[in-house]
Structure formats: C-alpha cells, structure tokens
C-alpha positions as CSV (number, residue, x, y, z in Angstrom):
1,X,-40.3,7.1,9.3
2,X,-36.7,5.8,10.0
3,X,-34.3,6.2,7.4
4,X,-31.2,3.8,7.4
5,X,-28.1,5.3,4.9
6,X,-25.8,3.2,3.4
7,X,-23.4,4.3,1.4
8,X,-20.7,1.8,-0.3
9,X,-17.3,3.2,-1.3
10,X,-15.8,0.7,-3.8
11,X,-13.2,1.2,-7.2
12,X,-14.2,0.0,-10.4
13,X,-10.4,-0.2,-11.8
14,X,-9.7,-3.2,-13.8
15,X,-8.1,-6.2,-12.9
16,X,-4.5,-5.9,-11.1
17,X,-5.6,-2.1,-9.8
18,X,-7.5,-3.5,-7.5
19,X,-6.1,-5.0,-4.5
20,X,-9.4,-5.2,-2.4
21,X,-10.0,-9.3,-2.4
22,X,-9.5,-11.7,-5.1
23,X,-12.9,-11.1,-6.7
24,X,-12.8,-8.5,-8.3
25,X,-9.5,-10.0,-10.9
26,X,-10.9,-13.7,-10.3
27,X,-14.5,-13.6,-11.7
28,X,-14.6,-10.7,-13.0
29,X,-17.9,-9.2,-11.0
30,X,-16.9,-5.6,-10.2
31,X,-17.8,-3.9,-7.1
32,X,-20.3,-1.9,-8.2
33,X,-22.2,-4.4,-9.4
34,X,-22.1,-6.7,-6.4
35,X,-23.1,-3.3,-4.5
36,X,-26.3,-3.4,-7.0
37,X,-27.1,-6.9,-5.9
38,X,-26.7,-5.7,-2.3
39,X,-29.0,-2.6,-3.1
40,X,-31.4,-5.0,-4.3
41,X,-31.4,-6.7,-1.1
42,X,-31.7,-4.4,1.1
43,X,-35.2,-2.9,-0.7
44,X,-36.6,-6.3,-0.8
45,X,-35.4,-6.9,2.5
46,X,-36.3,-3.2,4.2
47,X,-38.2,-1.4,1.4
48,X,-38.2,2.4,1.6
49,X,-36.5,2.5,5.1
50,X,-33.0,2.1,3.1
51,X,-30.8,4.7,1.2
52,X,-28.5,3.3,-1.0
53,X,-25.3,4.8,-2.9
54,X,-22.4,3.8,-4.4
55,X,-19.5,5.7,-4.5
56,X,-16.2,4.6,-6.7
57,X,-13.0,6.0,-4.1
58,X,-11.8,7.6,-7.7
59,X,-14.7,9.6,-8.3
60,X,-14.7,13.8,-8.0
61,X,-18.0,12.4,-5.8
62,X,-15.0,11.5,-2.8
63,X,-14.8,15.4,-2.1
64,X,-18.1,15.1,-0.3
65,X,-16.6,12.7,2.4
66,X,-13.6,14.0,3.7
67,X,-13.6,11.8,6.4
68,X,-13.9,8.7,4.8
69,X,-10.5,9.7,2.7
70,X,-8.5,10.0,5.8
71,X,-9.2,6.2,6.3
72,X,-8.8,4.7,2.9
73,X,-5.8,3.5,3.8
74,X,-7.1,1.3,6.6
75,X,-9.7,-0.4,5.1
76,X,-9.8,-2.7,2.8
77,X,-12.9,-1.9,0.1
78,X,-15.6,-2.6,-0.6
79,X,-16.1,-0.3,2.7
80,X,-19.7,0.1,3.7
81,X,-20.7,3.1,5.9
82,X,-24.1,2.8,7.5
83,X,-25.3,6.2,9.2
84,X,-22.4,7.5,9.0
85,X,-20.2,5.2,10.7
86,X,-17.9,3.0,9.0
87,X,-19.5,-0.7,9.8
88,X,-17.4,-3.1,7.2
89,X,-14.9,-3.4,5.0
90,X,-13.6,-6.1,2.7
91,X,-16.4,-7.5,1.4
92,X,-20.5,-7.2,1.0
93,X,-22.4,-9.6,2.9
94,X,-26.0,-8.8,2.3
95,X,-26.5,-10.8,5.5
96,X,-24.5,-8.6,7.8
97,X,-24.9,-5.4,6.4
98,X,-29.1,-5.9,6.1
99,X,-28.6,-7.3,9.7
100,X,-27.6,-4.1,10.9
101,X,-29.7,-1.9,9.1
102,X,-33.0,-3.9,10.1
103,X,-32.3,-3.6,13.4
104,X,-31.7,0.4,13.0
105,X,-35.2,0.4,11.3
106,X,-36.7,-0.9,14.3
C-alpha cells in the first residue's frame, strides 16, 4: 500500500515570538493545534495511506532534518513537507495539502 508522509514543522512560542501569520497572536489557536485539525483531516479524508507529524522548529527533534534547517529562513511556517519535498508554507489548508496527498495515493 502507498504511504503518503507529511510532516508539519511549526513553533509553538507565544504570542509576539511568532512571526509566521497573524493567527497565531490574533486568536490564539497555535500551530500545533491547527496541525491536529489538519491530521484529523487527512485520516478522514485518506485513512491509513497518511503519516502525520508535527514537529515544533525549536525542538531537539530538528536534528533529524538537516535539510529542512538550511531553509527556515525562507519559508514562512507553518511549513508542510509531503514526501519529503517542501510543498507549502505559510499556512495549512486542509484543502491543498489533502489535494496533494490524495493524488499521491492514487
């Protein structure tokens, strides 16, 4: 069976760290959690085919992707890497991103 992997690199600082969109300081919803909704979307969406993590850009966990480091400065997070290959940055749109990975599943 095909196996999509998306991984969402985010930062959970508080308000006025985080200079990623307004949403994060405006409503209070942090990235993590919106990248739970998306996880939640995704399984309803594509079931087993998905594998989902969430990584805070803070965490010792940012050791494992070297490669995603050298380009923090470039994006704009939330960045979402599907297989690998940075796909979007600067928001989650369940829409897009389940886009993608359902026409990888097929």
């Amino acid at each position: 069976m095909t196996q999509v992997d998306v991984i969402v690199f985010g930062s959970n600082t508080p308000s006025g760290g985080c200079a990623c969109c307004s949403t994060c300081s405006d409503s209070g919803q942090s990235i993590e959690r919106e990248a739970g909704e998306l996880k939640g979307a995704l399984l309803d969406k594509c079931g087993d085919g998905v594998k989902f993590r969430y990584v805070d850009v803070m965490s010792k966990e940012m050791k494992d992707y070297p490669d995603i480091q050298k380009i923090l400065d470039r994006v704009h997070l939330p960045l979402t890497v599907i297989n690998g290959k940075p796909s979007f940055h600067g928001g989650l749109s369940s829409e897009k991103i389940g886009g993608v990975v359902s026409e990888l599943l097929k």
